[in-house]
Each structure stands twice: as C-alpha cells, then as structure tokens.
N, C-alpha and C positions, 0 to 999 in steps of 0.2 A: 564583437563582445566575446571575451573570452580566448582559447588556444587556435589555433590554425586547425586543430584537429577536428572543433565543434564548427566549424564554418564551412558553407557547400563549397564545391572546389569552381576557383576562377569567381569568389565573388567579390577580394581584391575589397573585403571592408579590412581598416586598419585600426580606425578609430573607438575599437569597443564597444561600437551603438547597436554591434548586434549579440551580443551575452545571452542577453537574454532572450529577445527572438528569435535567437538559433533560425531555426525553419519554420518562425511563424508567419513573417513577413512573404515568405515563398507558397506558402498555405493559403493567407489572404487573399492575393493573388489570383491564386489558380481559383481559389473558392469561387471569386465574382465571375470567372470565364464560363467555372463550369454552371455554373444559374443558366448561362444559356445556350450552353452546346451538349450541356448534361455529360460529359464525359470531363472527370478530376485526375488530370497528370500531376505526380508526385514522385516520378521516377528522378533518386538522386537527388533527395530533398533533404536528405542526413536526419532524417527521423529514428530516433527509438523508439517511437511509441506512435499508433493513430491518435491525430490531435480530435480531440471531443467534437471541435466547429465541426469536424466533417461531417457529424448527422445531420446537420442541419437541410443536407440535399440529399438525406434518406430518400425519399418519396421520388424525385426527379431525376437521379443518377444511373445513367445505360452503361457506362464504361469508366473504372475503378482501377488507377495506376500505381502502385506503391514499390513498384521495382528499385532494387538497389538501393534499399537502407539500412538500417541496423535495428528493425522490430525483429521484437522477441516475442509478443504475444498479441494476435488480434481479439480488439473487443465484443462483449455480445451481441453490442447495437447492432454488432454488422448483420443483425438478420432481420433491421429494420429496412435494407436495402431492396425492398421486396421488387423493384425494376430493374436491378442489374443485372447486366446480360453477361458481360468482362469483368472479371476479377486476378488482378496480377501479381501476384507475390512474391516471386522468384529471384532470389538474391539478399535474403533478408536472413535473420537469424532466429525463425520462430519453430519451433517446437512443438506445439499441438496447436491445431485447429478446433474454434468453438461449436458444441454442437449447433449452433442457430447457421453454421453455415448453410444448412438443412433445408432453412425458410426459407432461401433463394431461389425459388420453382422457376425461374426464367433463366438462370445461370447458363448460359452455354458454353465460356470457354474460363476454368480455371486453372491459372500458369500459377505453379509451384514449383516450380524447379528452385535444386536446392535448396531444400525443405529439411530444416535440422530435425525435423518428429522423428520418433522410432515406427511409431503405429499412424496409419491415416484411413481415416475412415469413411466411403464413402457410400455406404449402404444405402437402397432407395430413394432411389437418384435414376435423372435418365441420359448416363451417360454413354455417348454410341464412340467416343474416341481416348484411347490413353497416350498423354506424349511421352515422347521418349526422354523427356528431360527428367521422369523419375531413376532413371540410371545412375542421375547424377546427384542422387538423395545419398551421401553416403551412411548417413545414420537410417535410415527407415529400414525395417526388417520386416514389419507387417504392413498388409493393403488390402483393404477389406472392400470391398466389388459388389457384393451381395444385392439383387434384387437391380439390375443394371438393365440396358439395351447393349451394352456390350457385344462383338463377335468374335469369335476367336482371332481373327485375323489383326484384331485391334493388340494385341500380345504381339507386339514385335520380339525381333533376335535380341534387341540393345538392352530392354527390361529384363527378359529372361533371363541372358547369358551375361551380363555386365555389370546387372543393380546388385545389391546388397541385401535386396528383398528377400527372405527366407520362409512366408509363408503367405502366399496369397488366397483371400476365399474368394466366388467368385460363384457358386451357384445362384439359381435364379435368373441369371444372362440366355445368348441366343446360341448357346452350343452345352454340350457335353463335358464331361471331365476325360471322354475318351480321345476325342477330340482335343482337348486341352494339352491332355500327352503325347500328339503326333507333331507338337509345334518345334520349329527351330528354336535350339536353346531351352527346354525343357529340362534336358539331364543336366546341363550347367545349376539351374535352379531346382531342381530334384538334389544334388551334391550339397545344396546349403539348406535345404529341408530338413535332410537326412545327420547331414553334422549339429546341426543346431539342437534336433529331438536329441541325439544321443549326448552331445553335450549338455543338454540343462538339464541337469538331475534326475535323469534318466528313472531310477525311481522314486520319486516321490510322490507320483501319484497313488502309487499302491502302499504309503506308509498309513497308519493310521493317522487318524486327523492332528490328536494331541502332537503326534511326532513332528509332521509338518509345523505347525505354529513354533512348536521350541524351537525348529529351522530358522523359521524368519524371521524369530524375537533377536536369533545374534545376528541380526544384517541389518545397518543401517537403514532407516526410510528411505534417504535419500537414493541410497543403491540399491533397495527392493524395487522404488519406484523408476526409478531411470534405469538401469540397468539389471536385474531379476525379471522384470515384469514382460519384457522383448522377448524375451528367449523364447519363449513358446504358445499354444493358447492356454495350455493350461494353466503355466504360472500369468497372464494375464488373467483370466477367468476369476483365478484365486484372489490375486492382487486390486483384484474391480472389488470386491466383496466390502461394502462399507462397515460391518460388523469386525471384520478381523480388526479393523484399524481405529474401531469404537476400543474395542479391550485391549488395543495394543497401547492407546494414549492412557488407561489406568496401570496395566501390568508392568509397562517399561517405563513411561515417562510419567508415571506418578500425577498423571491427571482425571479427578472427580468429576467428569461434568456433570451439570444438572440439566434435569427437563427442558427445561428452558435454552439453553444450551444447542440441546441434540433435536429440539422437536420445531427450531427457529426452520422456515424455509432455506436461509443461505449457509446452513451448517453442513461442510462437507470436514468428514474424519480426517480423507487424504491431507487434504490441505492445512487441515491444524497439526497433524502429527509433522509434516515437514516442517511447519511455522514453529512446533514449541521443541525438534530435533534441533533448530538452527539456532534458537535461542540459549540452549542446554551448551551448546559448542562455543557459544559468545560469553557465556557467561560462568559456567561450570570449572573451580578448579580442583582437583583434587587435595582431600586432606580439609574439604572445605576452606580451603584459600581464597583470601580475599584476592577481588583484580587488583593490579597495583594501581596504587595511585600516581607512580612515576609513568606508566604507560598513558595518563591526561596530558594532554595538551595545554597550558594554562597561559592565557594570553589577555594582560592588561589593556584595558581599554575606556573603563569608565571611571569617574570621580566619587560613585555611591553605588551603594546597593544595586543589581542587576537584577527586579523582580518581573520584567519582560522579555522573552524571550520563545522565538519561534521557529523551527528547520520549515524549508520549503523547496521547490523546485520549479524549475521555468515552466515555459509552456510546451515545449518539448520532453520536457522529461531529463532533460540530458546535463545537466549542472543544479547541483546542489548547494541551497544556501541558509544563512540564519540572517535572523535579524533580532536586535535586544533594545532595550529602554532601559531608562535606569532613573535613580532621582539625582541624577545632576542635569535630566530635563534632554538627555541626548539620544537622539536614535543612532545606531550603527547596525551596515549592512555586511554580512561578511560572507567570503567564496568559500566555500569547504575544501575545494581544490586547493588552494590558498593554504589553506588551515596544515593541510598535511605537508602541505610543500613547505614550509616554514617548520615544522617540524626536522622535518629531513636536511634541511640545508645551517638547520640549529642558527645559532647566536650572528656568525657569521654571513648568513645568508640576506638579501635584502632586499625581499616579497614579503610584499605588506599584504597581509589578509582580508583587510577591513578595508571595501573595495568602496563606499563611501558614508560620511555622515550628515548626521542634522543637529546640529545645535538649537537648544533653545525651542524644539520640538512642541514642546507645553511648557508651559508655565505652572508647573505643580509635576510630584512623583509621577511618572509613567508606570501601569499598573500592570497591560496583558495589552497584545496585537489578536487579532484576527485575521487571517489571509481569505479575503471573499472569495477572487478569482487573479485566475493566471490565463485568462484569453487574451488574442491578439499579441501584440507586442509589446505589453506592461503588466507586472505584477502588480495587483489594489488590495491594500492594505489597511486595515484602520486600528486603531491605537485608544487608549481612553489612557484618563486620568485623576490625579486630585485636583487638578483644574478645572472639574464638570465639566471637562469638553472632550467630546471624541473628534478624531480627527481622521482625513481620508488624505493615505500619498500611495501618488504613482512612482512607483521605484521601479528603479532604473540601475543598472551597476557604476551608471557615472553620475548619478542625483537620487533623491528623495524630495519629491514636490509635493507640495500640499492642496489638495483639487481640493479639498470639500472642509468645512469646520459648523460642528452643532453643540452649540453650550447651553447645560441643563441650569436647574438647581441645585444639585448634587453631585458630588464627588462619584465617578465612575470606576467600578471595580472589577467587573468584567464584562466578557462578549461572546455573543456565537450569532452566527449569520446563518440564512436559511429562505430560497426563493427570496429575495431581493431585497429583505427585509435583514435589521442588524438588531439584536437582541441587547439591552444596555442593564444590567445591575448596579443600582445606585446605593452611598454611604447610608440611607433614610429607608429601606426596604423597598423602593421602588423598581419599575424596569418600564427600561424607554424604547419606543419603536420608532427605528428610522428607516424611511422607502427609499431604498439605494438607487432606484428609477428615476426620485424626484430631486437629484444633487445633498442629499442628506435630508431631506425635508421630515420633519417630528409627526409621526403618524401620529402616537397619542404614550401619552405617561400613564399608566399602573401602578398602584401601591400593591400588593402581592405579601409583603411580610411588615414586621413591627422590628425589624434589624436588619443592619444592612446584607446585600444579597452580594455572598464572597464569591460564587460559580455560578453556572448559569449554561443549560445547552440545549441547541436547539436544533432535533434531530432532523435529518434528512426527509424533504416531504412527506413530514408528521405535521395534525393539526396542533400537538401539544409540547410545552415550554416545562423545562425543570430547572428548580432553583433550590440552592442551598442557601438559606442564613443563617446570621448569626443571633435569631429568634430562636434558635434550635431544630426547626422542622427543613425537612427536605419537602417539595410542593411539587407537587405535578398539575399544571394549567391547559385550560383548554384555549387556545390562541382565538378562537372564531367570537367567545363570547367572556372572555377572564374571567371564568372562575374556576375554583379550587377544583379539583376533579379528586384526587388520593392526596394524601399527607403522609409521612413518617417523620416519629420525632425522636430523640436524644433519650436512650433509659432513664429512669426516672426524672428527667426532665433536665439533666445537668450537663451542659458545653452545649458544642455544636459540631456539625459537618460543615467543614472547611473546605473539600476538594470533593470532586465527580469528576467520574471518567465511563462511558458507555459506548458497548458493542451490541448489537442485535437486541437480541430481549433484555442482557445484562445492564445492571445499573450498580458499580461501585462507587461507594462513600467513605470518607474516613472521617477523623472527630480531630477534636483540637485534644482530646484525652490521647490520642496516642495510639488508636485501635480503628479498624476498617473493617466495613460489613460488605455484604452482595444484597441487589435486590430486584425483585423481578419488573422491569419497567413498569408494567401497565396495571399496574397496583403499588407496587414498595412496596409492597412484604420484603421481609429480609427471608431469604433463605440458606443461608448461615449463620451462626453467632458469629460477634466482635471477635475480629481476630486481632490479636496484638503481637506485631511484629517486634522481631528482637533488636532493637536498632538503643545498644547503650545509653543510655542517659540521654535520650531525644525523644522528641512525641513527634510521631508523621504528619508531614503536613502535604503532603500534594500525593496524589495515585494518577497512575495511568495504566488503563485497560488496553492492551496489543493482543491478538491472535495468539502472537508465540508467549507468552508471558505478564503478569504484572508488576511495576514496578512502584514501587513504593519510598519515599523521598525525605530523609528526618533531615536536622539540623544540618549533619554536617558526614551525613554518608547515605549510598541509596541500596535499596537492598530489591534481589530479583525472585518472584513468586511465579508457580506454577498458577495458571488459572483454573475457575471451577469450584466445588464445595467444599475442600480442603485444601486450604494453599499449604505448599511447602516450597522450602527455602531453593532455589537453583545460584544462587550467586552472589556474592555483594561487592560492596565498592572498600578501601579503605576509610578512615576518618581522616577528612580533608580539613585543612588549619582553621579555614574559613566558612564561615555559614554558609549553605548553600541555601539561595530566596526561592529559585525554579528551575523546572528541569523542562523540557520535551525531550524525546526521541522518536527515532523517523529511521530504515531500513537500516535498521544497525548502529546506528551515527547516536550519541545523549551528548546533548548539551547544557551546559547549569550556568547559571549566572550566580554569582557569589558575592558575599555583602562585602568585599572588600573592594569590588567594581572590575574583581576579572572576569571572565569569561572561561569556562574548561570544554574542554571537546572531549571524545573520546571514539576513536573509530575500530568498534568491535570486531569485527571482520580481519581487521590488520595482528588480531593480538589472539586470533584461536588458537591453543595448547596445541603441539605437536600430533597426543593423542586424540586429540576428539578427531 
C-alpha cells in the first residue's frame, strides 16, 4: 500500500494491501508475542509515530524496542510503562523526551543514541552508567545528571572529548566537581563551555529586563525555541519562563487569550506561540493579500454538491488522506500524496488521486463522515444522510466496504463519536445513540430540540453532549441521564447557530446571520460579543477552532483568525467561482468540497512567502 519508501524493507508487498497498514500489521504481530514474553521488538518497523495499541501491555512490558525508525516524538503514556526495565530509542528522529519518562523507577538501561534533542534531561534518576553513544547526539548540547548514582569514571574520553555536549550539570552524583576536572577530555569539553558562554550574548544577562524581551520579540519562536534556548543556561532559564511567551502571544502575534484559555490544565504558551507563528507563515501575505486561489488544487470528482468531507491519517501516522460524499450518493477516497503529485506532473501526468470509490453509498444526500478509529489495519468510518441511515465502511485504499448499516426515522445531519458510542443529529430535533461494540446496534433515540440539530460534539471522555439547532439554542446535555444541563440562544431570538468547533474550555459558534461568538464550555456564556467577519457579500457558515488559528468559511472564500477574545484577521483565501459546502483542515493541508462537485486542496506549507 502506497510508495516503496512507506513499506519495511524486504517485505516484497506489491499489491497495495499494505497503504494503509504501513507498520500496523508488524505491530500486531509482535503485540500477541509480546502478551507473553513481555518484551515488544519494533526495531525497523518504519514507524513515525508510537502506535496507541502499544499501551495496551503498559502494565506487562520488561523490554521496549523501537530502534531504527523515523519517531519524532515519544508519547506521555510512556510513563504508564511503570515495569519497564529496557527502553531503546536510538536511531529514530526524536527531539525531546517526555517528562513521564520520570515514572519509569525500574528503567535500567535507556539506549538513545542519536538523539536529535539539544537538551536531555535526566535529573533524579538512578543512574550508575552513561553510554558512549551520547557522542554520537550531534544536536544535544545540554545533559542534565543532577541528583544521579553516577561516578566520575562513568564520564568516558568519547563523551567528553567528541560529543557536542557544551554544558553538563551533574551535582548531587558520587564525586566532586574537582574530580570532574581531572578527567580525560575535560578541556576538550571546557573549550565548548567556554566558546558557547562567550558566544551567546555574552551580555544579556546584565541588560535590563525590558532590553532583553525587545531582544527576543525580533527572533522568531521557532529560533528562540530550537536554536536561542541551547546556547546556555541562562537563555534556557529565560526561555522556560511561561509568562514571557504569555505576553509574547499578545504583543507580537496579536493574540487575547481568555481565562479559560490560560487557566485550562493542557494550556502551554510554548506550544501556542509556535502553533499560531506557523499559522502566521501559512497564511500571512503582506499588503494583506489574499493566498492565491491559483496556488488550490482543484480536482473534479463529483456529480453534485460536496457537503462531506474529511483529512485523515493511517494508523501509522505516515500517509495522508481525505475522504468526501456528495449528493450524487458517492464516496471517494483520495491520497494527498497523489494530490500533489498531480499537481506537479499537471495535465500531462497520469496519477489518479482518488485511490477508490463507492457508488451509490446512500440512497439520499451524504451530509458529514466521522473517522471513529484507525487501529489495526483498517480505517472505520461512518457516514450519515438524508436517507436516515448511517453507515459504517472499512476503508481500504483498494475498497470501501460497508460492515454496519442503522436507519432511523429521520434524516441524519451530523456525528461525533465518543467511547464507543456514535452521536447521531436528526432533521426532527432528535439524536441517536449507536453502541459501536454492538455492530451498530440503537442504544436509544432523544428528542433534545424542536429543530433539526445541524452540529453536534461529543467531547473526549466527557459525560456531556453539545448540540446546535436550528430551534435557535445551543444545548449542552448531560449523556448519563438527558437532560438539559446550560442553554444559549440566538439574541433576541432571531436565526440560529449553524456550526461548533471546540478546544479545551473553548466553545466556538457561528449563526446563519453571518457573525461568530466564543463561549466558555461548561456554561455557554459567551465571552465575546458577535464578531462578524468581513467576508463580502457572504454570511459564514462553518468555524473551526485549531491551536494555531481559526478559520472561518463563507460562501465562496475562507478567511484565517487569530484565536482568543479578540479575533483579528491573519489571512484569507481569494473568491472562488464556486460555492464552497465545507471545509476541514488538518496539519497545514484545507480541503473544501464545492457545490459544483470538485474538490480543492490546498497544501500550505508548499506556498510560505519567501519572508516569513
């Protein structure tokens, strides 16, 4: 399935059938052996990512192989591992390690070699050995030691004199610092000490504070944080400081947050100011210019309107895909890989994108997909419609099979899945519950509004359901016993909310008037006023809430918001010929379904301004 480049080596599939398994079918595998020998080889499995099945032998697993693959980032489960002994990493492409690697009190041998991090952290901890494979970290410049079984002798020549390391701490171990300095290869790593303090802005710690900030208000995040932050401790020290990079997201990137916002547990500054820098670079032209609409991709596919449509990814993480509905009743699945390659080989070229379809899908408009899950080696999918039926296919890049079919009494207009269960808003105000356990089986139907319910989401291991209709009110439900828990309705009583999009505490809505508010989940209060975006002669009809931005979706152009209590404008799209019915976006990538039955892409990442 898929390039030669996504498949392990020597495993001599030809036939495609592994695309989308990548390395799941390798995963499986090893899963059932390790149930009994507790130790999980995964050395050379062409992973980018820890696949999720692997917690499942948290509890059981002695020895942890993940050598030789192309991970960039380990998960925090991993500090559900609380019996692992071995932990192997070395050869992979990851960059920092989480702090839960912490919670592994039985850890005795962690292999990292070539370890892309700059800084590695392994403070209080009881390690009595260092290998010499950190020599071969060429990015890491800090290694933090502190509070070790450490002996000086454990400080080979190869770390000392060879690594790239330029500032090790290491008190609290079972020697001295005088000691420290009688080691072979000491002044090798004294010389990259010495150069490093004197090269990184040698004084700024003695500037006034104000001085400092105006410094790293002109340096990009990304280069404060990757490349500023190494240099020393102190510009680390600095750079740790979650408050600078609180007032760095209003004073440079023009973002409000609210309470709710900064006072959520999973709100880190770092990681929004690089999420809405990277947005700013995709989106941002100067002169306020629009992105062009020559740089879309637009590619004919459907007979009618395109009002489904969804980006997704295998089980590995490693191929990128959409899938759309439309009312000519058809599913298509398509390869993003595809997508650009057909760009580039233009007219001429002849790679088909749209790697397969379903005809004849429903029998009525196709309204919105759901992606449940991407374990194993099938992506489950389900679909609703004006045929009052939802539907479940196992997709495939060479099929779309239909495992499951549940038909209401009503026309189905949207979905969101949640523990096992599929969330269903009906033309008649209602929402239907399906036990994904029991083959699609009708837990039980809810009347909920007096208009049909157009959105509908069901947040992650929450007991509560939120719906928008077209009764006017927004509803927030309690799933254990249905009832009303908060409401918000439409000012004085006139339209509706049409779309929701929700992050953390945030709950954005917008109206069929043309105007979008914020509001704080666990109430709907609005803590903004209606903001109405500038989008010519169009009323918005769909939002979506991202990290780095929101974007906001009119008839026939989408325009990009800073998030928080004052949105401002970062980017728009031109005005496209064609209606656009819906959009998603997904790590850079927007894709729109258009009432004329094409499909546009648009891969931001390929089209950043010179200067950003």
């Amino acid at each position: 399935m898929g390039s030669d480049s996504s498949k392990i080596k020597g495993s001599g599939s030809s036939d495609g059938t592994s695309y989308f398994k990548s390395s799941s079918v390798v995963v499986q595998k090893h899963m059932e052996t390790a149930k009994k020998s507790r130790v999980l080889q995964l050395k050379s499995a062409g992973l980018k990512k820890v696949p999720q099945t692997v917690e499942e032998v948290a509890d059981i697993l002695r020895n942890l192989d993940l050598t030789h693959n192309k991970i960039r980032e380990i998960p925090v489960f991993i500090g559900a591992f609380t019996m692992l002994k071995q932990l192997h990493l070395s050869e992979n492409l990851i960059e920092e390690l989480p702090d839960e690697i912490g919670c592994l009190k039985k850890l005795e041998v962690l292999n990292i070699g070539d370890l892309k991090a700059s800084e590695l952290i392994l403070n209080q901890n009881r390690l009595r050995a260092l290998n010499n494979g950190l020599a071969s970290c060429r990015r890491l410049k800090i290694l933090r030691l502190q509070e070790n079984c450490l002996s000086k002798e454990n400080f080979s020549d190869t770390v000392l004199r060879d690594s790239t390391i330029s500032l090790i701490t290491f008190e609290g171990n079972m020697f001295q610092e005088k000691e420290f300095q009688q080691l072979p290869g000491y002044e090798s790593y004294q010389d990259r000490f010495t150069a490093i303090k004197k090269k990184g802005m040698a004084g700024l710690p003695n500037m006034p504070p104000e001085v400092q900030v105006k410094i790293f208000d002109n340096i990009s995040a990304s280069d404060l944080w990757n490349n500023v932050r190494p240099v020393n401790s102190y510009m680390n020290e600095f750079l740790q400081n979650d408050n600078y990079w609180t007032n760095r997201l209003q004073t440079i990137d023009g973002v409000h947050l609210s309470k709710l916002e900064k006072h959520h547990p999973s709100f880190d500054p770092i990681k929004k100011s690089l999420c809405v820098e990277k947005e700013y670079k995709r989106w941002f032209r100067e002169g306020n210019l629009e992105v062009s609409n020559d740089d879309f991709i637009v590619l004919p596919c459907h007979d009618g309107t395109v009002d489904a449509i969804k980006l997704f990814s295998n089980f590995a993480g490693d191929k990128q895909f959409c899938i759309t509905g439309a009312r000519d009743h058809k599913i298509a699945l398509w390869d993003l890989a595809k997508v650009q390659q057909s760009r580039v080989l233009g007219d001429g070229g002849d790679v088909n994108p749209v790697l397969t379809e379903k005809r004849e899908a429903h029998e009525g408009w196709i309204w919105q997909f759901c992606v449940e899950s991407t374990r194993g080696d099938i992506v489950n999918i389900f679909s609703c419609g004006w045929d009052k039926s939802v539907r479940n296919w196992r997709v495939t890049p060479t099929d779309i099979t239909e495992i499951g079919v549940s038909v209401g009494e009503h026309a189905h207009l949207c979905m969101s899945a949640d523990r096992n269960q599929l969330f269903c808003g009906t033309m008649k105000g209602g929402v239907r519950i399906l036990d994904l356990r029991g083959g699609e089986r009708p837990v039980r139907d809810v009347v909920l509004h007096r208009g049909a319910v157009l959105d509908i989401i069901a947040p992650p291991s929450s007991d509560y359901l939120y719906t928008a209709s077209e009764d006017g009110t927004i509803a927030m439900h309690d799933r254990r016993t249905w009832k009303r828990v908060h409401s918000s309705r439409m000012p004085n009583g006139d339209g509706y909310f049409t779309s929701m999009s929700m992050r953390n505490n945030v709950l954005m809505a917008h109206s069929n008037k043309g105007w979008f508010t914020c509001m704080d989940r666990s109430n709907l209060r609005r803590i903004i006023m209606p903001f109405t975006p500038e989008i010519e002669a169009d009323k918005s009809r769909q939002i979506l809430l991202r990290e780095g931005a929101l974007f906001v979706k009119g008839e026939r152009e989408v325009h990009v918001y800073t998030t928080g209590k004052q949105p401002s404008l970062i980017g728009k799209t031109g005005r496209f010929d064609s209606v656009m019915a819906r959009m998603d976006y997904r790590n850079g990538v927007m894709a729109l379904g258009s009432g004329s039955g094409e499909v546009l892409f648009y891969f931001a990442d390929c089209h950043i301004p010179d200067h950003a």
